[in-house]
C-alpha positions, 0 to 999 in steps of 0.5 A: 670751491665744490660741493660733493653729491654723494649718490646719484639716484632720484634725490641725488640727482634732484640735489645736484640740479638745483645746486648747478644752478646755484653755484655753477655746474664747474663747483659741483661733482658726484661721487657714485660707485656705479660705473655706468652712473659716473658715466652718464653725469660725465656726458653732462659735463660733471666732475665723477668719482667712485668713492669719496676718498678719490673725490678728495684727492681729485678735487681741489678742496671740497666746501660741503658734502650732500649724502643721498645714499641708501641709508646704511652708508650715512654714517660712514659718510658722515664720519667721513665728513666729520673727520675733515670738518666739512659741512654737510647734509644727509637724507632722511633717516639718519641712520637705521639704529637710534644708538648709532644716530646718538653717537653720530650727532655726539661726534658732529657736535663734539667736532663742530662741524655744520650738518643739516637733515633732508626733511624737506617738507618743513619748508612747504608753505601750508606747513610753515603755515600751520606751525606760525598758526601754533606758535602765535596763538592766534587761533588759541591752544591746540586741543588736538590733531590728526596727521596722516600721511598717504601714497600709492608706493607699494601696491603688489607683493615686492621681490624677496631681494627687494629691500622695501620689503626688509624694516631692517634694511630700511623698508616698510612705511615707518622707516620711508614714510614716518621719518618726514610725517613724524618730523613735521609734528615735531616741528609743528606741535613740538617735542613728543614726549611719551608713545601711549600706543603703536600698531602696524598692518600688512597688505603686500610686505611680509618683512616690514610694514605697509601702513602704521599708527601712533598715538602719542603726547607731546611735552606741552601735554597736547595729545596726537594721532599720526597715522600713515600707508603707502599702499593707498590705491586712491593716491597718485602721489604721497600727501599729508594731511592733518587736522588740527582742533584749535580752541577756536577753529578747525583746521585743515592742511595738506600739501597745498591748502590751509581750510579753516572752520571757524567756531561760531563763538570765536572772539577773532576780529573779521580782518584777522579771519580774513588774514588767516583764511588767505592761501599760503604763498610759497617763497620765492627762489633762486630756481624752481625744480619739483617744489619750492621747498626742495630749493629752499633746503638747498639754499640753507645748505649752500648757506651752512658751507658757504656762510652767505645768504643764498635766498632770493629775498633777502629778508626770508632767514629761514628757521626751518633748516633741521639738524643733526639732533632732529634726525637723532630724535626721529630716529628714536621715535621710530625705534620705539614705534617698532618695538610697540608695533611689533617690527622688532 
């Protein structure tokens, strides 16, 4: 068997660590057009290749694809993959037009092949938190939230040839920091079923966005506000944050932290309080690299190729694994926040 990471650059080389220690560096190659990339993985002891028609011919059989390129080869990638029926995973967004990410997850279901989404932050543990804390009720309805999203990526004006500068090319925040905020809202709150209103700012891009916010309202008819910028100069390092009006407590989470503010008149036994208040606890994984949630995504998709449990703790069935039709959705959220903000 062999998993094949297409792309060698910060996420890919990320994937290919955690998957060597699952399955062994000898089952895992990389494909990278860059010659001097091939070369350092090859002095690691890595099977290379320079695209991935040579990855096929120079593998013996290839069990799933990981596509961590820039955002303009997923489709040909996909399509590669789908052509073949071998599973396979994307990095978030799908692709930079919400038409061409329909049709790419007509094609994958139409062929039936396994596919799954990088939006990795569905498996942080204060988030997983928040949407059983929807789910079950215990807290009552949602009356309402805030979600905001911060860091400090861009923080001086960016070259002309830099591509972070260009919406079109895949830069600005919607198109780098929307698809994981606005997925987790998705995932938390559910389907979003209308955009009441978008608007984005500039402090250093002049072709694309440095910060944006959205008001929208979800199928259920809860109402939303989602705002995010990566030009935060207070930030080290991207963090999300919401705040959540539940009909009987406040509720704040962030990447590592769930604060809840009880109402006075909530009708919650102390013991269920007490539950509730306790810190998340991340699972357990099979090996720890940058965050247990970047383990866990790989653990579903080794599960999605090799059709066996990868989790350390038997018991944990994730349901938290996004596909194909989760990229699509966002995607075309983000389309129609451009058209309302001005971005196209």
């Amino acid at each position: 068997m062999s998993i094949l990471v297409v792309g060698g650059g910060k996420m890919g080389m990320s994937h290919l660590a955690l998957i060597s220690q699952y399955v062994g560096k000898n089952q895992v190659a990389l494909c990278d057009s860059k010659w001097i990339t091939r070369r350092v993985f090859q002095y690691l002891g890595y099977k290379t290749f320079a695209s991935i028609d040579a990855a096929h011919e120079g593998l013996e059989r290839i069990d799933g694809v990981l596509i961590a390129t820039p955002t303009h080869a997923h489709a040909p990638l996909a399509r590669w993959a789908i052509a073949r029926k071998i599973p396979f995973f994307v990095e978030k967004p799908l692709t930079l037009d919400a038409a061409q990410s329909r049709e790419l997850v007509a094609e994958t279901n139409a062929s039936g092949t396994p596919a799954q989404m990088g939006f990795v932050l569905r498996y942080v543990a204060s988030f997983s938190r928040l949407q059983a804390l929807v789910a079950e009720g215990k807290l009552g309805s949602v009356n309402g939230y805030v979600a905001v999203m911060r860091g400090n990526v861009v923080n001086k004006p960016l070259a002309e040839d830099d591509w972070r500068g260009d919406f079109r090319l895949g830069g600005g925040c919607l198109n780098e920091y929307g698809p994981h905020v606005i997925d987790l809202c998705r995932f938390i709150f559910g389907p979003v079923a209308s955009i009441e209103d978008a608007t984005q700012g500039r402090s250093f891009s002049t072709l694309a966005d440095d910060r944006f916010s959205v008001r929208w309202r979800h199928e259920t008819g809860l109402e939303g506000c989602v705002e995010a910028d990566w030009s935060d100069a207070n930030k080290r390092k991207s963090v999300i944050e919401f705040q959540v009006d539940f009909e009987h407590a406040r509720v704040r989470v962030d990447n590592s932290a769930i604060e809840v503010e009880w109402h006075p008149d909530a009708p919650v036994p102390p013991e269920t309080q007490a539950e509730l208040e306790m810190p998340p606890r991340p699972a357990n994984v099979g090996f720890y690299l940058r965050g247990e949630e970047f383990s866990l995504e790989i653990e579903d998709f080794l599960a999605l190729c090799m059709k066996r449990n990868f989790h350390s703790d038997p018991a944990l069935h994730s349901n938290k694994a996004p596909d194909l039709t989760d990229g699509r959705e966002v995607d075309a959220l983000i389309d129609v926040i451009a058209g309302k903000a001005g971005l196209k």
